[in-house]
LUMMI-670582 format. One record per residue: residue in one letter; x, y, z of N, C-alpha, C in turn. Coordinates in Angstrom, 2 decimals, decimal comma, padded with zeros to 5 digits, always signed. Layout:
// LUMMI-670582
{'A' {X Y Z} {X Y Z} {X Y Z}}
...
***
This chain:
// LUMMI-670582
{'X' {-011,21 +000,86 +001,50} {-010,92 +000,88 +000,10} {-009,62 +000,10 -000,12}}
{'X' {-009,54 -000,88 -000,52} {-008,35 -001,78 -001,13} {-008,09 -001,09 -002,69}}
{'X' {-006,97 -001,15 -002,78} {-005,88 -000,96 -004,39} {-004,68 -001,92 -004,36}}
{'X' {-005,27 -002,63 -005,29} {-003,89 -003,37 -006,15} {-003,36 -002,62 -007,33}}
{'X' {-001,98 -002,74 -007,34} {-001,34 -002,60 -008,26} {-000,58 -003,67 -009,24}}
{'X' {-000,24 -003,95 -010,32} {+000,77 -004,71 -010,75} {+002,13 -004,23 -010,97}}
{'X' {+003,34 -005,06 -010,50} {+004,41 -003,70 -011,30} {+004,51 -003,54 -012,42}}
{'X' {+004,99 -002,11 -012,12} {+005,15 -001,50 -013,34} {+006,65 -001,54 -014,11}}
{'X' {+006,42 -001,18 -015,11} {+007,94 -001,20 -016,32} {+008,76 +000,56 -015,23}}
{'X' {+009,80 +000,29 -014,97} {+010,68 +001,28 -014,40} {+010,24 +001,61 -013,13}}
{'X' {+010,66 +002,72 -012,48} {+010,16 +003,21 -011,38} {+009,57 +004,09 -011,19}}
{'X' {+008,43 +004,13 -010,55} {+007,09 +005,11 -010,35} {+007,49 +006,04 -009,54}}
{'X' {+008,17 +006,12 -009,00} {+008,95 +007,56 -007,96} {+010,08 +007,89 -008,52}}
{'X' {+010,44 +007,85 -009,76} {+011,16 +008,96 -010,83} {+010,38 +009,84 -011,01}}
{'X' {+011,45 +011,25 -010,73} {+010,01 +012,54 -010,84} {+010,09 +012,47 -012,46}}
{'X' {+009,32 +013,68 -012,51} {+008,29 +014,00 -013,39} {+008,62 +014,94 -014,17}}
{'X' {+009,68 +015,96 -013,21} {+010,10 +017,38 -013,36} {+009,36 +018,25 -012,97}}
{'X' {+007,44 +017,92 -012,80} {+006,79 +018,57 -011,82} {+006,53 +018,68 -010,57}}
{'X' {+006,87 +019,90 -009,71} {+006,61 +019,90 -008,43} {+005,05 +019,77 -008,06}}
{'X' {+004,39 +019,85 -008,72} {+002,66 +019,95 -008,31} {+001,91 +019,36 -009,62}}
{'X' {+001,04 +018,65 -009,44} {+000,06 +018,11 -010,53} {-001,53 +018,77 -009,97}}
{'X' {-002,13 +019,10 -011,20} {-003,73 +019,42 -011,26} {-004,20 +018,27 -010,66}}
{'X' {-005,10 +018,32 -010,12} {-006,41 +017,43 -009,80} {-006,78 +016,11 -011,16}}
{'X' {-007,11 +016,88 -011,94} {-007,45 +015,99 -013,36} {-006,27 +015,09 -013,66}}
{'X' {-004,96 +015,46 -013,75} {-003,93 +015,08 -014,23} {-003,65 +013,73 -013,39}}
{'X' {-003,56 +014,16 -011,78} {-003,73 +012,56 -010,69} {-004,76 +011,53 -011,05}}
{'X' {-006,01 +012,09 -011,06} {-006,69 +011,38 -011,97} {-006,40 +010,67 -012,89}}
{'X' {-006,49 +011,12 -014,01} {-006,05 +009,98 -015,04} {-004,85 +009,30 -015,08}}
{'X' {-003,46 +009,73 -014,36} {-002,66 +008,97 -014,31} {-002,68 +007,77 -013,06}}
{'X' {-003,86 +008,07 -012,33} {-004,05 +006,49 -011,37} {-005,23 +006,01 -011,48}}
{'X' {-006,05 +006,37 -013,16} {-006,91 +005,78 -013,64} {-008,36 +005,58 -012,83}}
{'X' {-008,31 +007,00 -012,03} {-009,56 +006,93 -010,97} {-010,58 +008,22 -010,93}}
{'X' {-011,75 +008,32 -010,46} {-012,29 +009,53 -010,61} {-012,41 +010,55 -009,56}}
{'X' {-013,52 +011,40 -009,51} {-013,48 +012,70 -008,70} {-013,81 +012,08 -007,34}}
{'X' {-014,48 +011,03 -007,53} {-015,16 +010,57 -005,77} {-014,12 +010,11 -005,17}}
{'X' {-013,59 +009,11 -005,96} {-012,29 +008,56 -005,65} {-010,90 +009,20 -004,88}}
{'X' {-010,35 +010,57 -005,77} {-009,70 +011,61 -005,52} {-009,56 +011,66 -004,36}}
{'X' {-011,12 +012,46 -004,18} {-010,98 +013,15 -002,88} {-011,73 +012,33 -001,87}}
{'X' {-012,37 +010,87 -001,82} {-012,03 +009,88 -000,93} {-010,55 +009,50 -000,24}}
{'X' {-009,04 +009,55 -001,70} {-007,80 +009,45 -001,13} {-007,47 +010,56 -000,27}}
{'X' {-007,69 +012,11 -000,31} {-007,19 +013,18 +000,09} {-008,18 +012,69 +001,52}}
{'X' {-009,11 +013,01 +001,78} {-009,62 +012,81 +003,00} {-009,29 +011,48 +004,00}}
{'X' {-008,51 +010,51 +003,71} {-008,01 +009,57 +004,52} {-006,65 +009,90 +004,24}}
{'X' {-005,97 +010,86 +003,92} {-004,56 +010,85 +003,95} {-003,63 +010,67 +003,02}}
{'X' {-004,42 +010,22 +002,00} {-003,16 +009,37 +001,61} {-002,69 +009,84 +000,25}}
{'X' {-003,41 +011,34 +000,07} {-002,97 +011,82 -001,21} {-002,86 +013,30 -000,69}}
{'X' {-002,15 +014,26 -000,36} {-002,24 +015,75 -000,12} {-001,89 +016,64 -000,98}}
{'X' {-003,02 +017,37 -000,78} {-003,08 +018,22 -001,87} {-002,42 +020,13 -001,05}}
{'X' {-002,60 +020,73 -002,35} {-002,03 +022,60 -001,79} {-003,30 +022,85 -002,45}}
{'X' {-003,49 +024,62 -002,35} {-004,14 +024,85 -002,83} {-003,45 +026,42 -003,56}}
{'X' {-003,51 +026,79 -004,74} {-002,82 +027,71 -005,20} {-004,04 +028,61 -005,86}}
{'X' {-004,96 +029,70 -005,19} {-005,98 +030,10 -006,13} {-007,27 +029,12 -005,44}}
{'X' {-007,95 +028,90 -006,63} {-008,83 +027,80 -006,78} {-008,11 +026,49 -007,12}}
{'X' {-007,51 +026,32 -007,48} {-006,77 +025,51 -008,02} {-006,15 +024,40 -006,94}}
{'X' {-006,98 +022,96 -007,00} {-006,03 +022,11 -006,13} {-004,61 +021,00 -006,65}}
{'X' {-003,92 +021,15 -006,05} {-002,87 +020,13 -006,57} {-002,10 +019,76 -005,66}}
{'X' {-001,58 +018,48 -006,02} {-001,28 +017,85 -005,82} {+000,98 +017,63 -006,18}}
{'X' {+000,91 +017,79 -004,60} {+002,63 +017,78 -004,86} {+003,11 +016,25 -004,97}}
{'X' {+004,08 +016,46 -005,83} {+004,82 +015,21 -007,26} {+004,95 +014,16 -005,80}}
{'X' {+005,92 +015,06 -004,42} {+006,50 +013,77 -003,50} {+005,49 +012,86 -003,18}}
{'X' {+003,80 +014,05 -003,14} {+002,82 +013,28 -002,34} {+002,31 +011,79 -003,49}}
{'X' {+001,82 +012,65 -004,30} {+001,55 +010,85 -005,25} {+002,61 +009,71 -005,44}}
{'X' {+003,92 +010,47 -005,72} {+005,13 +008,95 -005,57} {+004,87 +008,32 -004,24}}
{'X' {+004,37 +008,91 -003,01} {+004,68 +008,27 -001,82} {+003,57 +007,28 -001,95}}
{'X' {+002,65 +007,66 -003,15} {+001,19 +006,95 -002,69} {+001,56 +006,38 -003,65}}
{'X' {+001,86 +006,30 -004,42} {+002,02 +004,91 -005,34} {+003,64 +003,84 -005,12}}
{'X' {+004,15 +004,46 -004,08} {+005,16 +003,59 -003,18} {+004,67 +002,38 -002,08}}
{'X' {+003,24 +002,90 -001,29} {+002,74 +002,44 -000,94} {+001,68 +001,54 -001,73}}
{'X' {+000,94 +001,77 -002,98} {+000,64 +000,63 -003,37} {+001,58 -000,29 -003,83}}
{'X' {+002,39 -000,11 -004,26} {+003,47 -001,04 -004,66} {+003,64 -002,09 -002,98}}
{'X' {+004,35 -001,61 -002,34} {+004,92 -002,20 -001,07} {+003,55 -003,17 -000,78}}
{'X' {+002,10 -002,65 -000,56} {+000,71 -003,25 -000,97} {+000,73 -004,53 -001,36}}
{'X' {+001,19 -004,46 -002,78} {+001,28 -005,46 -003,50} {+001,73 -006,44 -003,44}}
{'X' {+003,03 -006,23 -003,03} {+004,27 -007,35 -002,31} {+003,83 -008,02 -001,17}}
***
């Protein structure tokens, strides 16, 4: 699976103020779907907790993954 990115306006690893994001929420903020998701979580490159039923996704783990598409890009 290849991902390009373009840069972006500011920096994408400024938190958020959230320590954990929903499932849905990663989603739409990297504009991808459910297959997708958990295609990233199963090669690594997105880790998730699990609180309940409930999966999410900690803030460090997606900045690191959208650090790496960036670096990608370059």
């Amino acid at each position: 699976m290849n991902y390009n990115v373009q840069a972006a306006q500011g920096d994408l690893r400024q938190s958020t103020g959230k320590l954990l994001h929903r499932r849905k929420d990663v989603q739409d903020a990297l504009s991808i779907g459910h297959d997708t998701f958990y295609k990233l979580v199963a090669r690594g490159k997105l880790r998730t907790v699990k609180i309940g039923a409930a999966t999410l996704v900690p803030d460090d783990s997606l900045r690191s993954f959208l650090a790496s598409l960036e670096m990608e890009a370059a």
